[in-house]
Legacy VTK file of the C-alpha trace (Angstrom):
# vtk DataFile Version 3.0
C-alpha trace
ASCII
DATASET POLYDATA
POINTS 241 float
16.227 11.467 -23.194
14.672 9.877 -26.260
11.563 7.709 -23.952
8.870 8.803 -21.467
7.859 6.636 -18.402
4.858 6.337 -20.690
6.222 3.724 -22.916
6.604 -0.181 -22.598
10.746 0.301 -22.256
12.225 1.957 -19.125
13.100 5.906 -20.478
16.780 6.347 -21.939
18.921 8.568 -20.193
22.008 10.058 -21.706
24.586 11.423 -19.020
22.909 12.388 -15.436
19.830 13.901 -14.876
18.540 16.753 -11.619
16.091 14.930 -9.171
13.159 17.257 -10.371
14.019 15.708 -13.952
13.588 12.281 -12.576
10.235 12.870 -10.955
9.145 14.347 -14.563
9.931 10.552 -15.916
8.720 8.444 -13.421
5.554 10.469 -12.368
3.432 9.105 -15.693
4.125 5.396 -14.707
3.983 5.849 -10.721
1.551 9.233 -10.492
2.474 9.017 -6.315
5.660 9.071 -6.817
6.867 12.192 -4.928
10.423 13.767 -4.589
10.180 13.236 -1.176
9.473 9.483 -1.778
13.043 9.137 -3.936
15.023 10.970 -1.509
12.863 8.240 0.822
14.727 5.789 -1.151
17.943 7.061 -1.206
18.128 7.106 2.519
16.868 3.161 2.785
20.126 2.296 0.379
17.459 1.406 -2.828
18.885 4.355 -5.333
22.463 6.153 -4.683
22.273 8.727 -7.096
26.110 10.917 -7.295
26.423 14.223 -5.510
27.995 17.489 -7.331
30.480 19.650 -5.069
27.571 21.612 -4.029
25.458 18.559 -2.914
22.933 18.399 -5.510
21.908 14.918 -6.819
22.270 13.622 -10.157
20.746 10.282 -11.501
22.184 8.130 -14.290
20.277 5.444 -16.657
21.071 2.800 -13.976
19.496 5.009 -11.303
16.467 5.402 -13.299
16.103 2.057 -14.037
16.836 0.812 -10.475
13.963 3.235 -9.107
12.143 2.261 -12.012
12.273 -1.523 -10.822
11.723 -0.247 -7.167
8.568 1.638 -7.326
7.145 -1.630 -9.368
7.764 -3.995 -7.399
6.151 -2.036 -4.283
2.711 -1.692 -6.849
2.703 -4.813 -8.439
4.471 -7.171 -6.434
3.467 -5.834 -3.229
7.010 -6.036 -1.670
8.445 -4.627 1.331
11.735 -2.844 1.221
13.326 -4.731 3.179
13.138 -7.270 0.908
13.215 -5.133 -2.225
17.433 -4.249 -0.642
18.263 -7.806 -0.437
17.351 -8.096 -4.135
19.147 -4.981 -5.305
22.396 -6.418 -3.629
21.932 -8.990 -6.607
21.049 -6.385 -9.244
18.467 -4.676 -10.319
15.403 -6.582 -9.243
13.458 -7.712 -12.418
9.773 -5.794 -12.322
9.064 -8.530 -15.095
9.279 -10.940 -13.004
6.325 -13.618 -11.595
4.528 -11.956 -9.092
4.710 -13.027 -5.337
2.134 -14.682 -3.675
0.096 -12.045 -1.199
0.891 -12.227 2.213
-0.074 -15.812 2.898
-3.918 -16.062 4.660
-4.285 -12.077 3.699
-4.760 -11.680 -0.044
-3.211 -8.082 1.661
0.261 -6.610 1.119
1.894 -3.014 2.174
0.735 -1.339 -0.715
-2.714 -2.147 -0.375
-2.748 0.173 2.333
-1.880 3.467 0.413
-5.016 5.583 -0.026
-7.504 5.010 -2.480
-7.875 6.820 -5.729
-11.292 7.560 -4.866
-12.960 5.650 -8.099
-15.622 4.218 -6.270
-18.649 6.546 -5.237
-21.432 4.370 -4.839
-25.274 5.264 -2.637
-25.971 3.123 -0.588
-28.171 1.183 -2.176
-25.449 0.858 -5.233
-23.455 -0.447 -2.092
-26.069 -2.944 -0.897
-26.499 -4.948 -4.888
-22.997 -5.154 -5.514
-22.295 -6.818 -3.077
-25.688 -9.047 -2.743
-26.953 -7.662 0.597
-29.963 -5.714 1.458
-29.853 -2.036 1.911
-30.550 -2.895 6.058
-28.170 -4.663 6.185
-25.753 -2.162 4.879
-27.152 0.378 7.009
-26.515 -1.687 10.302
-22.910 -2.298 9.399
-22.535 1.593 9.114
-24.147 1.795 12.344
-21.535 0.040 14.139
-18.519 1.350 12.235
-17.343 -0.927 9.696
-18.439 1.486 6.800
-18.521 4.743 6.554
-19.963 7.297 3.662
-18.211 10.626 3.148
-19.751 13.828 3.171
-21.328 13.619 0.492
-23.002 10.245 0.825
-20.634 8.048 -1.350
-19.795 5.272 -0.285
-15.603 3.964 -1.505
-13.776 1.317 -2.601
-13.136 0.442 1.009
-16.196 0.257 1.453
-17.039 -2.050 -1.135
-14.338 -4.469 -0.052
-15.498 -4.594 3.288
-19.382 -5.147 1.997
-18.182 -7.835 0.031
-16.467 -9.762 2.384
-19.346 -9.378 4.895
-21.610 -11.213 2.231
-19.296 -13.602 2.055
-19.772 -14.121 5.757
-23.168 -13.633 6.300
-24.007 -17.125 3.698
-22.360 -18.766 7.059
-24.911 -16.728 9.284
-22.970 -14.525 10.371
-24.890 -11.011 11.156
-23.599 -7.303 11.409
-23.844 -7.765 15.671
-21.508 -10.315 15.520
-18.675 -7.932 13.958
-18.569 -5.387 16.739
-15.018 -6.788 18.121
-13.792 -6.341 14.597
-13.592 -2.326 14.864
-13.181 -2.411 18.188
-9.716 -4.269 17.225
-9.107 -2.216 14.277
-8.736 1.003 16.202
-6.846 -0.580 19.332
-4.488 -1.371 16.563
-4.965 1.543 14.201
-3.515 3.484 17.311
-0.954 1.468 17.953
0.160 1.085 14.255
0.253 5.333 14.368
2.183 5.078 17.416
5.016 2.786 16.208
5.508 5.534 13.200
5.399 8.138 15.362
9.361 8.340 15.814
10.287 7.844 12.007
8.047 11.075 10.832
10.703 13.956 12.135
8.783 17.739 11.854
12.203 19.180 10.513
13.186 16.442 7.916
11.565 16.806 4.957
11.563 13.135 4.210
9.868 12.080 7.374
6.484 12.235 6.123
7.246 9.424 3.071
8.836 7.163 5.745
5.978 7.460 8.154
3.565 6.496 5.115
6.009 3.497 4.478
6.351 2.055 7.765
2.358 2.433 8.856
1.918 0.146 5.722
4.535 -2.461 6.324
3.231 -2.556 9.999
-0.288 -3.115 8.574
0.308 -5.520 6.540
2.325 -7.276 9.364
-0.623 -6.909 11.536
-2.669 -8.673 8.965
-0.087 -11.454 9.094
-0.288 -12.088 12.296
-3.819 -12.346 12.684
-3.952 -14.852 10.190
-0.855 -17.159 11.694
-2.518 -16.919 15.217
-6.241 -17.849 13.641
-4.753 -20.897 11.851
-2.385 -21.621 15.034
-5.744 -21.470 17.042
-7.849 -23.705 14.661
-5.049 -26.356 13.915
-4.649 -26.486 18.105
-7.736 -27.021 18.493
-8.066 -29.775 16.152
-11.221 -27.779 14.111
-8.820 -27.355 11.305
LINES 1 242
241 0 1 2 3 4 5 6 7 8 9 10 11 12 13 14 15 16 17 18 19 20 21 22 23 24 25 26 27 28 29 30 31 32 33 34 35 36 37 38 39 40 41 42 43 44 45 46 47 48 49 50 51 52 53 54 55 56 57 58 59 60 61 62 63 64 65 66 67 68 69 70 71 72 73 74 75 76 77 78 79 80 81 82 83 84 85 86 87 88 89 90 91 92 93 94 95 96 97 98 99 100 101 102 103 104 105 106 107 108 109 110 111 112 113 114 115 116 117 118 119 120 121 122 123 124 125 126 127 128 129 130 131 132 133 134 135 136 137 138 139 140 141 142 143 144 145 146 147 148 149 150 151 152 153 154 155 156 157 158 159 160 161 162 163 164 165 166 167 168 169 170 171 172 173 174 175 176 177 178 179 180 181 182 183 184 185 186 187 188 189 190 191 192 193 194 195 196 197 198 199 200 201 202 203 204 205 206 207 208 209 210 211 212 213 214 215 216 217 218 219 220 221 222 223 224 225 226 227 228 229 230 231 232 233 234 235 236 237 238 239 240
């Protein structure tokens, strides 16, 4: 190894390399990256690192540089796996390459759904000028659900994003009573969503938890899809778009 994860180039690897070495690379570059979440991989056909007689793994340059490629084009890109397989049965997918267009109607993809690095903490008033809407305001969309503070009082970057997107709406009149239905439908399908992944988080394998978080995102961000096809199907149907 003369590179860390650190650097511009992907790290140089001479001969193979224990899983536990691997994580030590990648984890500068990809700081989620777990050794749960590679053996993830290796079980959806992304990485297929050689096995010694005794069954340990051991990952050469081309495995390192094909989870490299991976892992960025889940952050960056935004692309399911499904999708990332059919490009590694071309090659190593280029992370280089022009980014995809988010999910189209959404501005959301998959990994937009992993948990938030908590570098928003914001009062509520901090909450109510950035995004342009007065503190009652604020305060009434907390009352009905659609933010939250923690224990402290901070409000977090989900928070923001939702605020923000409310002001957005409320130039057209819209008011915080008129979003009720919208967390009513977001835990209806928050359940559901939880219930799907149920079956692919197994107590016994230690994997199970990784592919949980990976499917409850890639159902998400279907979710989101299909709210937006069915609001555009409605509008165009109706002639009001």
């Amino acid at each position: 190894m003369s590179e860390g994860v650190g650097d511009s180039s992907p790290p140089v690897v001479h001969g193979t390399i224990s899983i536990g070495e691997v994580l030590s690379l990648l984890k500068k570059e990809f700081p989620d990256v777990t050794i749960s979440k590679i053996r993830f991989l290796e079980s959806e056909g992304l990485v297929s690192p050689e096995r010694t007689a005794s069954g340990y793994r051991r990952f050469n340059q081309h495995d390192i540089e094909q989870l490299r490629a991976v892992l960025t084009l889940q952050r960056d890109q935004y692309l399911p796996l499904k999708v990332i397989r059919d490009h590694i049965g071309d090659g190593i997918p280029d992370p280089d390459a022009p980014a995809k267009a988010p999910l189209a109607g959404t501005g959301l993809q998959p990994d937009d759904f992993r948990p938030g690095a908590g570098r928003v903490r914001m009062t509520r008033e901090e909450l109510a000028q950035a995004s342009d809407l007065p503190e009652a305001f604020v305060a009434q969309l907390e009352g009905i659900g659609l933010v939250w503070a923690s224990a402290a009082g901070h409000y977090d970057e989900d928070a923001l994003a939702i605020v923000s997107v409310v002001s957005r709406l409320s130039a057209f009149g819209v008011e915080a009573r008129h979003l009720r239905s919208f967390r009513v439908v977001a835990d209806r399908e928050t359940g559901l969503v939880e219930q799907i992944a149920t079956p692919y988080s197994q107590p016994r394998d230690r994997d199970g938890r990784a592919r949980e978080q990976e499917t409850i995102r890639e159902l998400a961000s279907l979710f989101v899809q299909l709210h937006a096809a069915l609001l555009r199907a409605e509008l165009i149907r109706g002639g009001r778009a």
